[in-house]
Residue, then its C-alpha position, 0 to 999 in steps of 0.5 A: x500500500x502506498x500511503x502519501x502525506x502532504x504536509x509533515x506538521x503536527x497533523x502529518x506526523x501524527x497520521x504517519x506515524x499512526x500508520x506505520x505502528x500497525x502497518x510496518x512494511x507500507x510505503x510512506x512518503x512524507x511531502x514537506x516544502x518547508x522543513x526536513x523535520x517536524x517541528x513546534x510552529x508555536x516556538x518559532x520566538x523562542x528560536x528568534x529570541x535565542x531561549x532555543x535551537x531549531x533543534x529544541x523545538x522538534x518534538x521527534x528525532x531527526x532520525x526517525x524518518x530513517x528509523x521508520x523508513x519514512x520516504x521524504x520529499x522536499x519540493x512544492x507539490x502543485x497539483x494532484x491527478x486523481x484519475x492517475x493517483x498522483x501528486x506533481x510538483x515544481x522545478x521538474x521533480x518526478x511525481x509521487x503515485x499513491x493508494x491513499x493520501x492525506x492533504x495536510x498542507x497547513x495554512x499560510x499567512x494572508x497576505x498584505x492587501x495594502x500597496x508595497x506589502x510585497x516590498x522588500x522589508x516586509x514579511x510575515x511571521x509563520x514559516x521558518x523561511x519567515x524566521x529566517x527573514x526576521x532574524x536577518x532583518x534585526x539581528x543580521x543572522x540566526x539567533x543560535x548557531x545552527x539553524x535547520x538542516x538542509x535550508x535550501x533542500x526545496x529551493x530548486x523545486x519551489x515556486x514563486x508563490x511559494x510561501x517558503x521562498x526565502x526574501x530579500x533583506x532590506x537590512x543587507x540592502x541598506x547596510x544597517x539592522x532595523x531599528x524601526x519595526x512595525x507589526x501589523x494586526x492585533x492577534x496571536x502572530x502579531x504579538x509574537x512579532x512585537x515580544x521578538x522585537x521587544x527581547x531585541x531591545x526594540x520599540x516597535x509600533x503595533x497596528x491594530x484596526x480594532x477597538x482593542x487588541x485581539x477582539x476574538x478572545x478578549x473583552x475589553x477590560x482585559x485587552x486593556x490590561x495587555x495594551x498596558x503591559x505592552x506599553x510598560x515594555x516599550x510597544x508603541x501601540x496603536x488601536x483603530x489604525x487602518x493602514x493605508x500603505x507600505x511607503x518604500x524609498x528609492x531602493x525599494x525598501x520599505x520606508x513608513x506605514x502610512x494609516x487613516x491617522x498618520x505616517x510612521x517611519x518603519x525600516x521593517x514590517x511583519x505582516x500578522x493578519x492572520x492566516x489562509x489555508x495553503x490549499x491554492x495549488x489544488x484548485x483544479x485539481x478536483x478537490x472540494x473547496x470551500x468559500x474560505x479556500x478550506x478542504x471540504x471533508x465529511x465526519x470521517x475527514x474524507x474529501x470528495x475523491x475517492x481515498x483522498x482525505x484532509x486534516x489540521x489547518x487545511x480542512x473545513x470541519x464541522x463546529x458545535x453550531x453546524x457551522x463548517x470552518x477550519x480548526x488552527x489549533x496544534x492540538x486539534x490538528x493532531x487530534x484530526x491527524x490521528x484520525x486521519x492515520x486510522x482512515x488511511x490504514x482503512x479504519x472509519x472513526x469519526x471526528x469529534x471535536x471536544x470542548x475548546x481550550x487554549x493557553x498563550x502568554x501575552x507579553x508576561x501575562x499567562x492566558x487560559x481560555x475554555x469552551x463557549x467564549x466571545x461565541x454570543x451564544x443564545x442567553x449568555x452572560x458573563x461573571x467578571x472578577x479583577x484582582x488586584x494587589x500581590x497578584x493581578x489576574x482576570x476571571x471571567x465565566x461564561x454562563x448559559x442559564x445556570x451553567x457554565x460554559x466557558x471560561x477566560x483567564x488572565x494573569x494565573x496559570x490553570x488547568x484546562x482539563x479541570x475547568x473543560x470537566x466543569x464545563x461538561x459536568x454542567x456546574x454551576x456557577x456558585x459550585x465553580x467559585x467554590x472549587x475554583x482553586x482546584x484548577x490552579x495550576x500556579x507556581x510555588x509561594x503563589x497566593x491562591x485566588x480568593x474571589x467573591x461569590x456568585 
């Protein structure tokens, strides 16, 4: 059997590996443009501030396509024949047949719909080749040492589109570093960009259209919060800007970002308005789309071809509402990549998505998120409590009648699992309040939480 796998992320990985524990002599081959190994995206800033290598944020060994005998290719794949069971590629690289193949291509930055988002200076702050790009921007080179291995490998083999094309540096063009950074958009990925350049001893300007920064997930009492830390470290925030342009000089280096309020100098600007699934190589290719560009996939995470399945980023899924939308988070696109592993070995489960969770650290801020938040479901209403004092943190609770359904926190570390079993325990209000520290998950010497009661 030849099993094919387009993408060697978290979802990727997960299925392969799934295939190979149970089918020891099946032939596996693993498409990955962007990197040799499979890697943690989420700690591309830890590599960019030099607290890790590239080594460190690989969660298998580099030798486990050898031990596995995993078959890999590096080059951009443009196109399937499903007629033919085939997957094409750039740069003249031979095709790959399959039996059954999963897409799981990820998502890619949105690009910049702004003149002179293409300039050179500007980029994004997703792919490794994105890190590169930033690294060398504000620090002339890698952070560590030793970066990943084979850079270059898919360079041959690419495509001008490709989001792992390497970009020109406006810093070696200009023969100095940047010293006036700007980030754009006020989510996750933006404000990843702003701590890099923050850890360099930067202060960079943040663009966000909105009222408040990351509207998604937060309210705005506790944006506020962010915005306020963000300041004290030296961010130059800007709330309801909308960018106009990218302004570059005589040499094509971007020069300014130019708002409905102003201009600002900027000799370097990431792009962080989100990101769009990388699936804009399958249109023609007889693969289902949606009007999002997602993978359209039934329950069991398969497509509309015949042994052709989709899972992480790329796929459009079906949410608690009805709704069908991708899912970009790491641990549901594993939880579809092992799904994904039993339909390629012929089995049928169902995917099912549990109750939404996820942590971050804003700036030095903990957050933790849980089930039904900012989702304005039928009833709601929410339970708000600031501390002050030794400790700053924010409870929020999400109420549908009288039971919670969600959660927000700010400023302590908590234990997800224990607030997702509240959730479908279907408690209380006054009963979470009464257990709340039992979710604590926060370090040595750390007072407990004391709030009202409902």
């Amino acid at each position: 059997m030849r099993i094919v796998i387009i993408g060697n992320g978290v979802a990727g990985m997960e299925a392969a590996l799934a295939v190979r524990e149970r089918e020891p002599s099946w032939d596996i081959t693993l498409i990955s443009e962007e990197s040799d190994h499979f890697f943690s995206r989420t700690a591309l800033m830890w590599v960019f501030s030099g607290q890790m290598s590239h080594r460190d944020i690989e969660p298998l060994e580099r030798d486990v396509y050898q031990r596995l005998n995993f078959r890999r290719v590096r080059a951009r794949a443009v196109g399937i024949d499903a007629v033919s069971r085939h997957v094409s590629f750039a740069g003249g690289h031979e095709p790959v047949f399959y039996d059954r193949l999963l897409i799981a291509s990820g998502s890619r930055a949105r690009p910049g719909p702004w003149p002179g988002s293409d300039a050179r200076g500007v980029g994004y702050f997703v792919t490794l080749q994105d890190l590169d790009w930033y690294e060398r921007e504000i620090h002339g080179g890698a952070s560590r040492a030793a970066g990943p291995p084979r850079p270059q490998a898919h360079a041959r083999v690419s495509a001008a589109d490709s989001p792992y094309r390497f970009r020109e540096i406006a810093a070696e063009q200009r023969g100095h570093l940047a010293q006036k950074p700007a980030v754009i958009g006020g989510g996750l990925i933006g404000i990843e960009a702003v701590e890099v350049a923050v850890a360099a001893g930067l202060r960079p300007h943040f663009f966000i259209r909105d009222e408040w920064f990351w509207p998604i997930a937060l309210e705005a009492r506790e944006a506020r919060w962010i915005g306020e830390r963000m300041g004290q470290h030296g961010v130059q925030v800007h709330l309801e800007h909308d960018v106009e342009e990218l302004e570059t000089d005589a040499d094509g280096n971007v020069s300014a970002v130019r708002t409905n309020r102003g201009r600002y100098e900027s000799d370097c600007a990431v792009i962080g308005i989100g990101v769009i699934p990388n699936t804009g190589w399958l249109r023609g290719s007889g693969v289902e789309l949606d009007e999002r560009g997602c993978i359209r996939v039934d329950e069991n995470l398969q497509t509309n071809l015949p042994d052709v399945f989709a899972a992480g980023d790329c796929a459009s899924v079906r949410w608690f509402d009805g709704s069908t939308r991708p899912e970009q988070l790491w641990y549901t696109a594993r939880d579809q990549g092992r799904v994904a592993g039993a339909r390629l070995l012929g089995d049928e489960p169902r995917y099912e998505r549990g109750t939404w969770y996820n942590s971050a650290k804003l700036m030095d801020i903990e957050y933790t998120t849980a089930g039904l938040v900012n989702w304005d479901v039928e009833g709601e209403r929410n339970w708000f409590f600031e501390e002050t004092g030794s400790v700053r943190s924010t409870t929020r609770i999400v109420l549908q009648e009288d039971r919670v359904v969600g959660f927000n926190m700010l400023g302590r570390r908590w234990d997800h699992t224990v607030l997702i079993d509240w959730i479908e325990e279907r408690r209380s209000l006054d009963w979470v309040l009464g257990h709340l520290n039992d979710a604590a998950f926060d370090t040595e010497f750390v007072p407990p939480l004391r709030v009202p009661r409902a």
